[in-house]
C-alpha positions in Angstrom: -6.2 -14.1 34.7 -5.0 -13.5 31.3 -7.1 -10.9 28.8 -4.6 -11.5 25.9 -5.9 -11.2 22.3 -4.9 -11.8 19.1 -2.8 -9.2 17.3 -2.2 -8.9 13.7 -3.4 -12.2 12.2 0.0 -12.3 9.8 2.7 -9.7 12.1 4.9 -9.5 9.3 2.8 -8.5 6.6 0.4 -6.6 8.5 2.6 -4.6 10.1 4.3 -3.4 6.5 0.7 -3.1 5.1 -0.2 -0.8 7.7 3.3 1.1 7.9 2.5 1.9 4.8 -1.3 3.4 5.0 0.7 5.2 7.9 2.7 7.0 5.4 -0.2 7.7 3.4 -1.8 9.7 5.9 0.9 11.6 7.0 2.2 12.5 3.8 -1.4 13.8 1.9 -3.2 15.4 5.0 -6.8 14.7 5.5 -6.3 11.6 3.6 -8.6 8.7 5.0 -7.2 5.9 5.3 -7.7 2.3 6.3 -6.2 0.0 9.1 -8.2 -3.2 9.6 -6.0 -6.2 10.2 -6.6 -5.9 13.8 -9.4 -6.5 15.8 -10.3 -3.5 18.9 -8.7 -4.6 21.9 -11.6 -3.2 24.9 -12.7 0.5 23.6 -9.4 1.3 21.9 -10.6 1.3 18.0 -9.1 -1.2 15.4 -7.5 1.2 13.8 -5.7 2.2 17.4 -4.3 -1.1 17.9 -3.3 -1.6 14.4 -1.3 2.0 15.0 0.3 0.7 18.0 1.5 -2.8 16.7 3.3 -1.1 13.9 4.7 1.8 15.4 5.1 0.8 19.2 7.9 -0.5 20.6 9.8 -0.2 23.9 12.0 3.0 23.2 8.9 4.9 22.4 7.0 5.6 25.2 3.4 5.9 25.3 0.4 7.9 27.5 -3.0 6.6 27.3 -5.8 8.7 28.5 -7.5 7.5 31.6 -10.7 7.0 29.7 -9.2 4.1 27.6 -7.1 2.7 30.0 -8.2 -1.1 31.4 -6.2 -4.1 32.6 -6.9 -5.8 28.8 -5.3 -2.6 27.3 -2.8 -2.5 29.5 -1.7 -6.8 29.1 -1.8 -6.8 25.5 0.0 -3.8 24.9 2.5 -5.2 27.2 2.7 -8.4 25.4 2.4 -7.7 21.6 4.5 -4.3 21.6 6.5 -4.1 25.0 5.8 -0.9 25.0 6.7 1.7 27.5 3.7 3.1 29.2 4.2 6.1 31.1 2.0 8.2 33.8 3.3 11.7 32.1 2.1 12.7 29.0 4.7 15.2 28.8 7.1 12.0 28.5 5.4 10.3 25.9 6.4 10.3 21.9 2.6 9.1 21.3 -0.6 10.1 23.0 -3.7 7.9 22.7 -7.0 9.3 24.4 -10.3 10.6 23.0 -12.2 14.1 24.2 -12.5 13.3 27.6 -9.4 12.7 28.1 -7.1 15.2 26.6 -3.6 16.0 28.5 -2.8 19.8 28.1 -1.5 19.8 24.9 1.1 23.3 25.7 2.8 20.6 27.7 3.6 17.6 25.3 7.0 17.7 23.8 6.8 19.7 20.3 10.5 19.1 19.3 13.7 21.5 19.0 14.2 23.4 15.9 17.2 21.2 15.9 15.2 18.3 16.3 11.6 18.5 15.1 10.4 15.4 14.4 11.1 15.1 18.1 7.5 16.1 18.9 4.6 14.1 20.6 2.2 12.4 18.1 -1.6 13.0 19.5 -3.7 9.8 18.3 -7.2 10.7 18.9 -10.2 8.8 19.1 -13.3 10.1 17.4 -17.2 8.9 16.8 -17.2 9.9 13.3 -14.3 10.5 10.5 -15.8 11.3 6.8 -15.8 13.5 4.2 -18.6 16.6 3.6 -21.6 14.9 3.1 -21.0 11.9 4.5 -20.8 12.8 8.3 -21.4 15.2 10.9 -19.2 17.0 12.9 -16.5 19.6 12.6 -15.9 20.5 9.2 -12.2 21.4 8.3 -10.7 22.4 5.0 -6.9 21.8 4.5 -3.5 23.3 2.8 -0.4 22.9 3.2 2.5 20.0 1.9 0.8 17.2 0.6 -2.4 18.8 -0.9 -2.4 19.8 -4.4 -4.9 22.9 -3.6 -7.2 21.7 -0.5 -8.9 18.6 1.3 -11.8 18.7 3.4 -12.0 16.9 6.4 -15.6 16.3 8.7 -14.7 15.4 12.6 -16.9 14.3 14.7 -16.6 15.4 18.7 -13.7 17.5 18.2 -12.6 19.0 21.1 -12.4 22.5 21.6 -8.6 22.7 22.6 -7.5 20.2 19.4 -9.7 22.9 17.3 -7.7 25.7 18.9 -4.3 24.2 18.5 -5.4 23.4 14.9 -6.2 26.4 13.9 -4.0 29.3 16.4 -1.1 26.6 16.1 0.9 28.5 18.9 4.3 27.0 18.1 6.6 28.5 16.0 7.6 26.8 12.1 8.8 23.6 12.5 7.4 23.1 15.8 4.3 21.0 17.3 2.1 18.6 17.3 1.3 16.0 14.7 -2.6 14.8 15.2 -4.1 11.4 13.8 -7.7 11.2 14.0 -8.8 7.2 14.6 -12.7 5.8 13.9 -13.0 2.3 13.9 -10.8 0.9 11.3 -10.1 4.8 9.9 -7.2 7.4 10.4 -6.8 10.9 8.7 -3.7 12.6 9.5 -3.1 16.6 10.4 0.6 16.8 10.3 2.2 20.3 12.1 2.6 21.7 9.2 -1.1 22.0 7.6 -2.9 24.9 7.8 -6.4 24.4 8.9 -9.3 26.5 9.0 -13.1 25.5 9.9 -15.9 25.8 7.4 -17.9 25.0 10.3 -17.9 24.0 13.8 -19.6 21.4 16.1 -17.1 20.8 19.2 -16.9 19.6 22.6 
């Protein structure tokens, strides 16, 4: 039985439109951000498959927590980004889960000092992604390289280990963990080398 859906409507285009919101994010921390030429693909978010179409490929291998796995998942990733799904996260250059999912993050690659950019990418599912005000959740202020003085940030279900590694950030300068917050057709990117501190906390 085939569970194949349609990917980006125009691959071409689509793909450099969202390459370049990609860029966005990572580059002004905390930045929202929108993906939406894709449609959600069983619970993974639009905004997940729109991250996986552009950046996904067969020489970058990818864990998916167990919570969003599914056989329609599984075929048209297969299909539209012959990508290299693996059973270890510690394997993986990108990690797609949500909260109930999580790997132990000490043990995804965080790169060499060498070789940073060799770290794991952490692309997280969330309920609600927003600014002060506008959601609820875990509420973050920013610094760091790409922020002219700060950005606040409001997560919602942020689990408790992401919030530690956020904030203790236990590997040493330039090592770790980039994370990418997804909500429906929203990302907001925390690259390793933000500082983050809570303003106020609702976790999981």
């Amino acid at each position: 039985m085939s569970f194949l859906q349609q990917g980006f409507r125009e691959p071409v285009f689509d793909a450099q439109h969202c390459f370049r919101q990609i860029l966005t994010a990572m580059s002004e921390p905390g930045r929202i951000v929108k993906l939406d030429r894709s449609n959600a693909i069983g619970v993974l978010h639009r905004a997940s498959i729109a991250l996986c179409l552009t950046l996904l490929d067969r020489a970058t291998p990818l864990w998916i927590g167990e919570s969003l796995q599914s056989a329609v998942v599984a075929q048209n990733l297969r299909f539209h980004c012959n990508v290299a799904q693996v059973s270890d996260p510690a394997q993986a250059e990108f990690i797609l889960t949500d909260h109930t999912s999580l790997p132990d993050l000490m043990s995804l690659p965080v790169g060499t000092m060498e070789y940073p950019d060799q770290g794991s990418t952490l692309w997280l599912q969330v309920d609600a992604l927003g600014q002060p005000g506008k959601v609820q959740g875990t509420h973050l202020q920013l610094r760091g390289p790409g922020i002219e003085t700060q950005r606040e940030l409001v997560v919602d279900l942020l689990a408790a280990p992401v919030l530690d590694y956020l904030t203790k950030r236990p590997h040493a300068f330039p090592l770790g963990l980039d994370i990418v917050f997804i909500c429906d057709t929203q990302i907001a990117a925390i690259p390793r080398i933000t500082h983050v501190e809570v303003l106020s906390c609702m976790s999981q």
